[in-house]
mmCIF file of the C-alpha atoms, coordinates in Angstrom:
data_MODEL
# 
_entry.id   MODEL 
# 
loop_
_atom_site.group_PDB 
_atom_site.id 
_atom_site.type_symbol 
_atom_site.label_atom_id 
_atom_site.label_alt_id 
_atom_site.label_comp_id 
_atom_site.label_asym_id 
_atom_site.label_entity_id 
_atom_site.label_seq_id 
_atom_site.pdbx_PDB_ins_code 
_atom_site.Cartn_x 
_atom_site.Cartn_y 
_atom_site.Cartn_z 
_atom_site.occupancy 
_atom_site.B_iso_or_equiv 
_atom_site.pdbx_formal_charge 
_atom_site.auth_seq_id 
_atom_site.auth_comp_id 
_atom_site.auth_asym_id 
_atom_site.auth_atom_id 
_atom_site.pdbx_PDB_model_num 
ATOM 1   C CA . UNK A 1 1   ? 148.577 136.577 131.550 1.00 0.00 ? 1   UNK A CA 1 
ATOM 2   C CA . UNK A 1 2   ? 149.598 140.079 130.332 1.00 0.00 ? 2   UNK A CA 1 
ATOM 3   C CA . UNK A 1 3   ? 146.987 142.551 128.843 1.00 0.00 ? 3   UNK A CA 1 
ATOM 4   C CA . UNK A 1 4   ? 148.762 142.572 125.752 1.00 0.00 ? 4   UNK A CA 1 
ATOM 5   C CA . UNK A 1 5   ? 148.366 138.470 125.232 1.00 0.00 ? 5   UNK A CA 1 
ATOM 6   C CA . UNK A 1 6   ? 144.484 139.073 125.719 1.00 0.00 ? 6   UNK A CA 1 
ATOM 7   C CA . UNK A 1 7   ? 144.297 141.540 122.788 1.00 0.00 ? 7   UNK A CA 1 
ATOM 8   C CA . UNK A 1 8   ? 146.088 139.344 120.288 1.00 0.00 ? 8   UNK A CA 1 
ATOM 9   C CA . UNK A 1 9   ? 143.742 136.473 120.711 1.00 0.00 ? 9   UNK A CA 1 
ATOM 10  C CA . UNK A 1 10  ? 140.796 138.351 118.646 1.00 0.00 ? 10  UNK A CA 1 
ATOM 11  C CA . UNK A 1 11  ? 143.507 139.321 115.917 1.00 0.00 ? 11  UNK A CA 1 
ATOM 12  C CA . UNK A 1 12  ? 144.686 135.850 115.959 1.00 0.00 ? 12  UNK A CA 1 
ATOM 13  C CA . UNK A 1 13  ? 141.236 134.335 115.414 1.00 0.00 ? 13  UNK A CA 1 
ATOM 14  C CA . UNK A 1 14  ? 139.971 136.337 112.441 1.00 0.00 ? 14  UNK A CA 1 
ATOM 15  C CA . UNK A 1 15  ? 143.148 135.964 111.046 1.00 0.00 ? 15  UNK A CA 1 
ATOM 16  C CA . UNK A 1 16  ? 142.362 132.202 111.202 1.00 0.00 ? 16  UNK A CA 1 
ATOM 17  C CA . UNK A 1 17  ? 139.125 132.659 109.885 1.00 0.00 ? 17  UNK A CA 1 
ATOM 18  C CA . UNK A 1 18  ? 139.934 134.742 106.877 1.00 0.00 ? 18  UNK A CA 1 
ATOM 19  C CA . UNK A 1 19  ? 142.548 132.062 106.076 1.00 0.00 ? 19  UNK A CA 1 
ATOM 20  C CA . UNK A 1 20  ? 139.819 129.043 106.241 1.00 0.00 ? 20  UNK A CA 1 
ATOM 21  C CA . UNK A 1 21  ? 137.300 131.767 104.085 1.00 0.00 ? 21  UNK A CA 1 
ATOM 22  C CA . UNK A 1 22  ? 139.915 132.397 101.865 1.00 0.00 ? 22  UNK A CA 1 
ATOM 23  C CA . UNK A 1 23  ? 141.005 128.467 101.062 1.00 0.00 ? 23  UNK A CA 1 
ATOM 24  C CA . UNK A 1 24  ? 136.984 127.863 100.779 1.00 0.00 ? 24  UNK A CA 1 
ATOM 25  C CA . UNK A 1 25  ? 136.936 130.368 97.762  1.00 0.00 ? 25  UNK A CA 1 
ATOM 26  C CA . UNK A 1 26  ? 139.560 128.905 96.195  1.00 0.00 ? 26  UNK A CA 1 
ATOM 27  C CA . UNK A 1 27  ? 138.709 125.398 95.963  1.00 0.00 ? 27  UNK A CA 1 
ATOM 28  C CA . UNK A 1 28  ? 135.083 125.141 94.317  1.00 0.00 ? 28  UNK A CA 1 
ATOM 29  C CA . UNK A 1 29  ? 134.639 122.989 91.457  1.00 0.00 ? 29  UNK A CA 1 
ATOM 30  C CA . UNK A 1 30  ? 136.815 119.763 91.412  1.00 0.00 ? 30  UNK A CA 1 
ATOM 31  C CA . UNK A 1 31  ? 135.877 117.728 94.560  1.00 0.00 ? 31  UNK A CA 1 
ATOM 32  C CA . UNK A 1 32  ? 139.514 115.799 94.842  1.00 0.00 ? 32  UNK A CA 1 
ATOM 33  C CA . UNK A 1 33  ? 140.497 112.517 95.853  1.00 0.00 ? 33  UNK A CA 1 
ATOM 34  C CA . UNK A 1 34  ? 139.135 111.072 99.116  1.00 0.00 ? 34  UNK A CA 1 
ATOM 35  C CA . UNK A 1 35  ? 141.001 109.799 102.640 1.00 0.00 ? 35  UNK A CA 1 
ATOM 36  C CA . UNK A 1 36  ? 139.420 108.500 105.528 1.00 0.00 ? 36  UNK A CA 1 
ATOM 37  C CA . UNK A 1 37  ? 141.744 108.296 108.373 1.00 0.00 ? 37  UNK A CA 1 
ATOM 38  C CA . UNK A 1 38  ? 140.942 106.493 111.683 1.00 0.00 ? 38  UNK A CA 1 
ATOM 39  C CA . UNK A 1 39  ? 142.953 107.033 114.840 1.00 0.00 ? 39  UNK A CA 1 
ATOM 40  C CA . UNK A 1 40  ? 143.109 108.056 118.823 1.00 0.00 ? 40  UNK A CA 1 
ATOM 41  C CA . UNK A 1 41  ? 143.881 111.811 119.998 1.00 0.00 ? 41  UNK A CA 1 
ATOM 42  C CA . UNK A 1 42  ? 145.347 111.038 123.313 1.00 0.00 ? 42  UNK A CA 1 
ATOM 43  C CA . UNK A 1 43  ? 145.862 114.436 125.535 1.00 0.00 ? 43  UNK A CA 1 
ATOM 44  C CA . UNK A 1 44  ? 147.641 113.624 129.058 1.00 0.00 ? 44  UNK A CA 1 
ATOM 45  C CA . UNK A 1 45  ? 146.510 116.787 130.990 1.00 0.00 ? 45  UNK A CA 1 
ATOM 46  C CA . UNK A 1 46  ? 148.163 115.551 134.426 1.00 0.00 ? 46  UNK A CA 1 
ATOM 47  C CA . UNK A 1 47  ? 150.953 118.448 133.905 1.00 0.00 ? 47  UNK A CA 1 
ATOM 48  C CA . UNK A 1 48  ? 154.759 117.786 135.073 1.00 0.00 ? 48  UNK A CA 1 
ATOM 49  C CA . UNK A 1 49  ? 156.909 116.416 132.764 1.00 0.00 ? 49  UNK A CA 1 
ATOM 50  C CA . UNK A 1 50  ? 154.576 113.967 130.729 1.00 0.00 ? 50  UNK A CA 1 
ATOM 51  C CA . UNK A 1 51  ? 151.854 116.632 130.423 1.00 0.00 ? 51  UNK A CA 1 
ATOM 52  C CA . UNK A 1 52  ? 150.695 117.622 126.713 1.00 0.00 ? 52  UNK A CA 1 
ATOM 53  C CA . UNK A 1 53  ? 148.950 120.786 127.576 1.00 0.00 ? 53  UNK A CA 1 
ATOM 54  C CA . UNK A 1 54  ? 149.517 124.097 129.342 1.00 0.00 ? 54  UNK A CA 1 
ATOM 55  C CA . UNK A 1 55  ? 146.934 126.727 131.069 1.00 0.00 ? 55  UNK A CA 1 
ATOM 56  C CA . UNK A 1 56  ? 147.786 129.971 129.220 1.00 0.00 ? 56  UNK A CA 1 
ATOM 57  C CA . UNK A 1 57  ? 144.624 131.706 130.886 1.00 0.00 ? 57  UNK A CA 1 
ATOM 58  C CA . UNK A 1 58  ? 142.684 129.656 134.198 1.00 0.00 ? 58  UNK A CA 1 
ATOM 59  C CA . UNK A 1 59  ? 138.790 128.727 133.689 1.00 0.00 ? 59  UNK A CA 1 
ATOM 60  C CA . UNK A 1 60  ? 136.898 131.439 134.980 1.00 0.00 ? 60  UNK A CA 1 
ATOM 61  C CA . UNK A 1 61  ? 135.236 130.646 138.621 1.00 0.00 ? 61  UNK A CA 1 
ATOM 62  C CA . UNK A 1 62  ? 137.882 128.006 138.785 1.00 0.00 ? 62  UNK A CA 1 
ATOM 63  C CA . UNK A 1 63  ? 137.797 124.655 138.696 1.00 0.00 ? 63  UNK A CA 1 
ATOM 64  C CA . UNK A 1 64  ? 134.780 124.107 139.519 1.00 0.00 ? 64  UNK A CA 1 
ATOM 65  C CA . UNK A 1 65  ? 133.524 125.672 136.450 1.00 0.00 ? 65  UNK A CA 1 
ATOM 66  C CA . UNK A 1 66  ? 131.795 123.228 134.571 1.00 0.00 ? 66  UNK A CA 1 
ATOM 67  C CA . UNK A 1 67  ? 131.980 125.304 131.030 1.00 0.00 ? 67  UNK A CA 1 
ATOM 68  C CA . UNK A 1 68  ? 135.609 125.717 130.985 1.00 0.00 ? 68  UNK A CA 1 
ATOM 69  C CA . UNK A 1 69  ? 134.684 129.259 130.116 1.00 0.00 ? 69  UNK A CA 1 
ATOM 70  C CA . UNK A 1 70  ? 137.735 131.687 129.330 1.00 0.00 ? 70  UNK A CA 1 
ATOM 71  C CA . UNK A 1 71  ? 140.195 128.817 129.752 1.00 0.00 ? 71  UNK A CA 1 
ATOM 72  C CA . UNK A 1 72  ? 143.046 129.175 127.157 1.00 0.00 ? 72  UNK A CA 1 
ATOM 73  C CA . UNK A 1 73  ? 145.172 125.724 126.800 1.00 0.00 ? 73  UNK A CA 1 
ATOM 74  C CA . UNK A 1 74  ? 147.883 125.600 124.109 1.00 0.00 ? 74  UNK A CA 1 
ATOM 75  C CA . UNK A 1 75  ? 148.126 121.560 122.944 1.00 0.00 ? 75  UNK A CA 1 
ATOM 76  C CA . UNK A 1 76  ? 150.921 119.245 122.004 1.00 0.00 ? 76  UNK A CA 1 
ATOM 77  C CA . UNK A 1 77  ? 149.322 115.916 122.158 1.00 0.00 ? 77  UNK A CA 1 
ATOM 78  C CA . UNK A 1 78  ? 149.227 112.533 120.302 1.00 0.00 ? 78  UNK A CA 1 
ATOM 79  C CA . UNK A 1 79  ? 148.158 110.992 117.580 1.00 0.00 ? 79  UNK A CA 1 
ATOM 80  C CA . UNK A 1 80  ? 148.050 107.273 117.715 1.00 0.00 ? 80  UNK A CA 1 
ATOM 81  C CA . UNK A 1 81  ? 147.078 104.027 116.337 1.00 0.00 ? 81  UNK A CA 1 
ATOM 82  C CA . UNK A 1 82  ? 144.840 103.172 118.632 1.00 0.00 ? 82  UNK A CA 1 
ATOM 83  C CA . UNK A 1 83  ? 143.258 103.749 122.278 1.00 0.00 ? 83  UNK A CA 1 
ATOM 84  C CA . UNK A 1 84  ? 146.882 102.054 124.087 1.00 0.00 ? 84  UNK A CA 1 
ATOM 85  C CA . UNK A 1 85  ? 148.720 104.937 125.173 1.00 0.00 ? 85  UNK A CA 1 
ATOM 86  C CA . UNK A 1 86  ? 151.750 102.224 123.966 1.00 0.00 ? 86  UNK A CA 1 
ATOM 87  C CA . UNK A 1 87  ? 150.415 101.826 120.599 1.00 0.00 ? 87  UNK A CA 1 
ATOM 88  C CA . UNK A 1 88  ? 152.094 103.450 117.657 1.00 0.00 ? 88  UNK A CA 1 
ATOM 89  C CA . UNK A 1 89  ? 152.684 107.045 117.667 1.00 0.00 ? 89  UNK A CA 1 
ATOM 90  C CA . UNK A 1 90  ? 151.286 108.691 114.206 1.00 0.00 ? 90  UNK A CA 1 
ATOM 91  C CA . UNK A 1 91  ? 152.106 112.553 114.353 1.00 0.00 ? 91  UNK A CA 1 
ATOM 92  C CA . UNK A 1 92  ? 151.024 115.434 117.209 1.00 0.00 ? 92  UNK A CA 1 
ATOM 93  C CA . UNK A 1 93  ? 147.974 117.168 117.210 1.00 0.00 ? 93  UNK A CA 1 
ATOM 94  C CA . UNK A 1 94  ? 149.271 120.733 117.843 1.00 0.00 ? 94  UNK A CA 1 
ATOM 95  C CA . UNK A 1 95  ? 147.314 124.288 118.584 1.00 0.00 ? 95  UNK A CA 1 
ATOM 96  C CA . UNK A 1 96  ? 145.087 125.821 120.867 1.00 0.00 ? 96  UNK A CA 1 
ATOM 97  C CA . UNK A 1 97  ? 141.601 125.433 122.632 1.00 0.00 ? 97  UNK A CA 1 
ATOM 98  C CA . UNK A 1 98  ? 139.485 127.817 124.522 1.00 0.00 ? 98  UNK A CA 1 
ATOM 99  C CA . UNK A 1 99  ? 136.571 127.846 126.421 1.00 0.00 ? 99  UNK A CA 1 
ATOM 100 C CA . UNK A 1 100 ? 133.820 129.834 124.893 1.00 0.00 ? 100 UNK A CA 1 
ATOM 101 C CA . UNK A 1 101 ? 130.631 129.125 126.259 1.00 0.00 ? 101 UNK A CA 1 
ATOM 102 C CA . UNK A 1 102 ? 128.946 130.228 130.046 1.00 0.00 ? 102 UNK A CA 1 
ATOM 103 C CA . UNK A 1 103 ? 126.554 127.390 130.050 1.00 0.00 ? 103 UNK A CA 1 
ATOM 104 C CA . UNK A 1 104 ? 127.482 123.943 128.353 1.00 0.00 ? 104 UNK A CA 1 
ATOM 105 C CA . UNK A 1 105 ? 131.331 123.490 128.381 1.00 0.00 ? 105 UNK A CA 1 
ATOM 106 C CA . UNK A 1 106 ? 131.955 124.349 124.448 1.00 0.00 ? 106 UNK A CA 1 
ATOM 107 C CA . UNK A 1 107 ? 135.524 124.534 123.503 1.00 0.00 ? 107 UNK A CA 1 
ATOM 108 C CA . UNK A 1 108 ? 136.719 126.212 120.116 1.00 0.00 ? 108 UNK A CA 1 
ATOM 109 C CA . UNK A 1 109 ? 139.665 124.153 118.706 1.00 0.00 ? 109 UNK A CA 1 
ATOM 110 C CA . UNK A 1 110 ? 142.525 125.160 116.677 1.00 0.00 ? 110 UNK A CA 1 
ATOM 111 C CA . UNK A 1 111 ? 144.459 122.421 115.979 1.00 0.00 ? 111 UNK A CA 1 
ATOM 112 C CA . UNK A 1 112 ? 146.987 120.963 113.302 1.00 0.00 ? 112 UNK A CA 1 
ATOM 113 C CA . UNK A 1 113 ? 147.334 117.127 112.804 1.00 0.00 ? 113 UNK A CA 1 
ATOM 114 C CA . UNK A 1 114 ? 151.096 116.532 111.933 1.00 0.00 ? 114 UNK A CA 1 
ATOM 115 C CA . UNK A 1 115 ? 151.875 112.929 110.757 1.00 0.00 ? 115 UNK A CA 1 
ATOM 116 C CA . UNK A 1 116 ? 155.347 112.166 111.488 1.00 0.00 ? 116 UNK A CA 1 
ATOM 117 C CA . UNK A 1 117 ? 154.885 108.263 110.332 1.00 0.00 ? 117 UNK A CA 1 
ATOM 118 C CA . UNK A 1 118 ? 153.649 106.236 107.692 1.00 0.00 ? 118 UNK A CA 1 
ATOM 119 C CA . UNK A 1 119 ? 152.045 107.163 104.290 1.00 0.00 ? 119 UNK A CA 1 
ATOM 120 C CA . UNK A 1 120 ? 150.966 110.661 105.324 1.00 0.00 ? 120 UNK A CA 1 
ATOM 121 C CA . UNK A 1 121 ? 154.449 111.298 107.122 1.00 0.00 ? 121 UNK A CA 1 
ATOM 122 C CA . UNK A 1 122 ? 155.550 115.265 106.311 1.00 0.00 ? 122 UNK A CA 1 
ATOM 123 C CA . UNK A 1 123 ? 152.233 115.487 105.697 1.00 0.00 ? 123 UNK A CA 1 
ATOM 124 C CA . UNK A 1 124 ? 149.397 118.184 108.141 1.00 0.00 ? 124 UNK A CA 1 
ATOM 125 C CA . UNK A 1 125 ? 145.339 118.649 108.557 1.00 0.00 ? 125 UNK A CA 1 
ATOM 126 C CA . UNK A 1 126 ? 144.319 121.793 109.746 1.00 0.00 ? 126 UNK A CA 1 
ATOM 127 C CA . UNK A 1 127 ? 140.619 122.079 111.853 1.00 0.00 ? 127 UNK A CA 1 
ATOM 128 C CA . UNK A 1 128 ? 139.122 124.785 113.300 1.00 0.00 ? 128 UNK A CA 1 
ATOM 129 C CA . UNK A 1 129 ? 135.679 124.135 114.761 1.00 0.00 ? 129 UNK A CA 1 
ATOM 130 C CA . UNK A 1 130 ? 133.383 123.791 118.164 1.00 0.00 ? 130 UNK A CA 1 
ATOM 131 C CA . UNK A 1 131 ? 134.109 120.984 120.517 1.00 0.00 ? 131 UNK A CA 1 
ATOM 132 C CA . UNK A 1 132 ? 131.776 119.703 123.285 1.00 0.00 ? 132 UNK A CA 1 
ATOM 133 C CA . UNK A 1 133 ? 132.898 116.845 125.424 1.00 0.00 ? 133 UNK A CA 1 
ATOM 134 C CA . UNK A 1 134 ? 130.710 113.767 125.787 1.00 0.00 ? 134 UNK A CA 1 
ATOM 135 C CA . UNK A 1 135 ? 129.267 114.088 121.982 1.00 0.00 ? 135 UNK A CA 1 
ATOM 136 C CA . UNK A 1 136 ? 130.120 113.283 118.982 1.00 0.00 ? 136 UNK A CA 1 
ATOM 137 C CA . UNK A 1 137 ? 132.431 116.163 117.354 1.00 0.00 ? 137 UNK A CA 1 
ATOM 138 C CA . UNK A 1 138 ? 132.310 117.387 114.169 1.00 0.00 ? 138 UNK A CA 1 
ATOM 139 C CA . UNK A 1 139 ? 134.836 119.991 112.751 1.00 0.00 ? 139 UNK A CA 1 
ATOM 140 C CA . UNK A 1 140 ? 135.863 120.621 109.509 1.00 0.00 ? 140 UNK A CA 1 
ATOM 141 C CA . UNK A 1 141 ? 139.385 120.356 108.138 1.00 0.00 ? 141 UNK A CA 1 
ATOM 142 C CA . UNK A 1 142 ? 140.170 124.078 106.321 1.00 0.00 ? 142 UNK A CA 1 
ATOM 143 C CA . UNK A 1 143 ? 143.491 123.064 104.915 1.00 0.00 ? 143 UNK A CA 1 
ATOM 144 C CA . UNK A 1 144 ? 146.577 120.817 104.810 1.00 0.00 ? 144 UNK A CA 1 
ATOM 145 C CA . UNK A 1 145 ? 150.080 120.424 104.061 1.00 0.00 ? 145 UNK A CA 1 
ATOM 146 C CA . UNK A 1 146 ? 152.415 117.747 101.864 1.00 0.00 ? 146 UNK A CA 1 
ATOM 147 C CA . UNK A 1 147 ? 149.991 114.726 100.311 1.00 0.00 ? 147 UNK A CA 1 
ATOM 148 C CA . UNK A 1 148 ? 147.265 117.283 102.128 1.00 0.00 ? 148 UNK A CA 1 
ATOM 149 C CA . UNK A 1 149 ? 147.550 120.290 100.260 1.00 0.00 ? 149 UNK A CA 1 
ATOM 150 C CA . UNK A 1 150 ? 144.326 122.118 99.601  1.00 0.00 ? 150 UNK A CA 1 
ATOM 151 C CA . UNK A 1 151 ? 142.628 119.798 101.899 1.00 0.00 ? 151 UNK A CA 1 
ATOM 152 C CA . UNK A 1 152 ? 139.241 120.285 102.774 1.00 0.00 ? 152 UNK A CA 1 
ATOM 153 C CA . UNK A 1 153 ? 136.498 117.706 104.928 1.00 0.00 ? 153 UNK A CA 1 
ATOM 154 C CA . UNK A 1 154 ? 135.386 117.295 108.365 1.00 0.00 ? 154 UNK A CA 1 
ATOM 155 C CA . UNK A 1 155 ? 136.259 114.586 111.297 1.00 0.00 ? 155 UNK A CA 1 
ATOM 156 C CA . UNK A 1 156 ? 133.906 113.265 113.250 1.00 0.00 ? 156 UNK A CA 1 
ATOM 157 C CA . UNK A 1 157 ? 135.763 112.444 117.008 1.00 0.00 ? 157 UNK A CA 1 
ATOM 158 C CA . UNK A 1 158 ? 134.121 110.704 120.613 1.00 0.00 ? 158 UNK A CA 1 
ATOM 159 C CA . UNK A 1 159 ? 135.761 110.225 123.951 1.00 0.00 ? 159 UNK A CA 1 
ATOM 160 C CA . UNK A 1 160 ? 136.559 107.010 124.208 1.00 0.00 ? 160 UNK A CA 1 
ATOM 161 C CA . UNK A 1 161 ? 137.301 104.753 127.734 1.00 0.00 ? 161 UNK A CA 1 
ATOM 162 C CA . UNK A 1 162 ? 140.498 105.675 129.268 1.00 0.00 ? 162 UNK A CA 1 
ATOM 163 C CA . UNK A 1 163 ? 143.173 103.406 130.442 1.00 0.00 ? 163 UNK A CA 1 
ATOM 164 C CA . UNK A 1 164 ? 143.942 106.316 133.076 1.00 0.00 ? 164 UNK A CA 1 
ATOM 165 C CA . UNK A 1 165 ? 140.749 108.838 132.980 1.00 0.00 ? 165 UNK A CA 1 
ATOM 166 C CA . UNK A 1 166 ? 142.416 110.848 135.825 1.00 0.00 ? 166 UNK A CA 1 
ATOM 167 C CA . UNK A 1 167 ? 145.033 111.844 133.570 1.00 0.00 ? 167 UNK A CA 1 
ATOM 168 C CA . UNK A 1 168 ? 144.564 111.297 129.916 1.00 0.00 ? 168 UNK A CA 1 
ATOM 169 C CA . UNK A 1 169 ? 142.022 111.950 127.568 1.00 0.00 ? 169 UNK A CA 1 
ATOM 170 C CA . UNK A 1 170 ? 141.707 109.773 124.993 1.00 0.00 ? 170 UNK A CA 1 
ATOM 171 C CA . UNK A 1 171 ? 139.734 110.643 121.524 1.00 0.00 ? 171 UNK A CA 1 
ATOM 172 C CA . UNK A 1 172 ? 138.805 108.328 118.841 1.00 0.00 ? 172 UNK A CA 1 
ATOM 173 C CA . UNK A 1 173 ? 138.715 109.935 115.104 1.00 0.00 ? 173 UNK A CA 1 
ATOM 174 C CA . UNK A 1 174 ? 137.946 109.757 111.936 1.00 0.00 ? 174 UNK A CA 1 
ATOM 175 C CA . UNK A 1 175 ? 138.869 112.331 108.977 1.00 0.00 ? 175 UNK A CA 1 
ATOM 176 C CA . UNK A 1 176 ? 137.213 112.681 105.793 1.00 0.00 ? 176 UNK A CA 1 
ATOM 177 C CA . UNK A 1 177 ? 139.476 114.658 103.445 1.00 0.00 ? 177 UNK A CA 1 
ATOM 178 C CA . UNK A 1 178 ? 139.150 115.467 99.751  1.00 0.00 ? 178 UNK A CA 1 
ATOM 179 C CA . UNK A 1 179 ? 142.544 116.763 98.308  1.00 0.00 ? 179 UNK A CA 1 
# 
């Protein structure tokens, strides 16, 4: 990865944050009208051809680092009906995670849910938050696009069994948004 990559990645994430601060100030008062949405993030991290992520900086100590510390993967995965990598496609979740903790395998997100079907089709979520495998997740949603605009909420997400764990990670969620 080239030096000058590295120094964007700071500039990129308080640019993100002043973004979320700034969509925080501006929506006080009226609480909106409330979605859940229930669905499975699937993420096939096998690589080749079928692969939904990339390694834009390796784990440091390798793979057998436990923390995934320094590990920068850029995301195009799925969003779908439910846990059957065949069932329905919904939209992509696309962004970027890294690995930013020594000891317990923490991951900040960045992600954007894009429906590309049904009643939210055209329509995005963004989250920003702290991910830890093998819990229960919660992130909040700092904006959205289409039906989503001004959106604001959290999801709550959990691994879920995989039909292939050696290859594809499978995520069930739900999303509580006021907009």
């Amino acid at each position: 990865m080239a030096p000058c990559h590295c120094a964007m990645l700071p500039l990129f994430c308080s640019l993100v944050f002043s973004m979320a601060a700034a969509v925080v100030g501006e929506t006080g008062g009226d609480v909106g009208r409330p979605t859940h949405l229930h669905f499975y993030f699937h993420e096939n991290f096998s690589g080749g051809p079928n692969g939904t992520t990339v390694v834009v900086s390796k784990v440091r100590g390798g793979s057998n680092n436990s923390s995934f510390f320094g590990g920068v993967f850029v995301v195009d995965d799925m969003l779908r009906e439910g846990p059957d990598p065949a069932s329905q496609l919904l939209g992509r979740a696309q962004g970027l995670t890294v690995g930013t903790s020594l000891s317990d395998g923490a991951l900040l997100t960045v992600l954007n849910f894009v429906f590309t079907e049904g009643a939210y089709s055209g329509s995005s979520l963004t989250l920003l938050g702290r991910a830890l495998l093998g819990t229960v997740m919660e992130r909040p949603i700092v904006g959205g696009t289409g039906v989503f605009r001004m959106a604001r909420g959290y999801t709550l997400s959990k691994m879920v069994q995989s039909p292939d764990p050696n290859n594809l990670l499978v995520l069930e969620y739900d999303a509580y948004i006021w907009h």
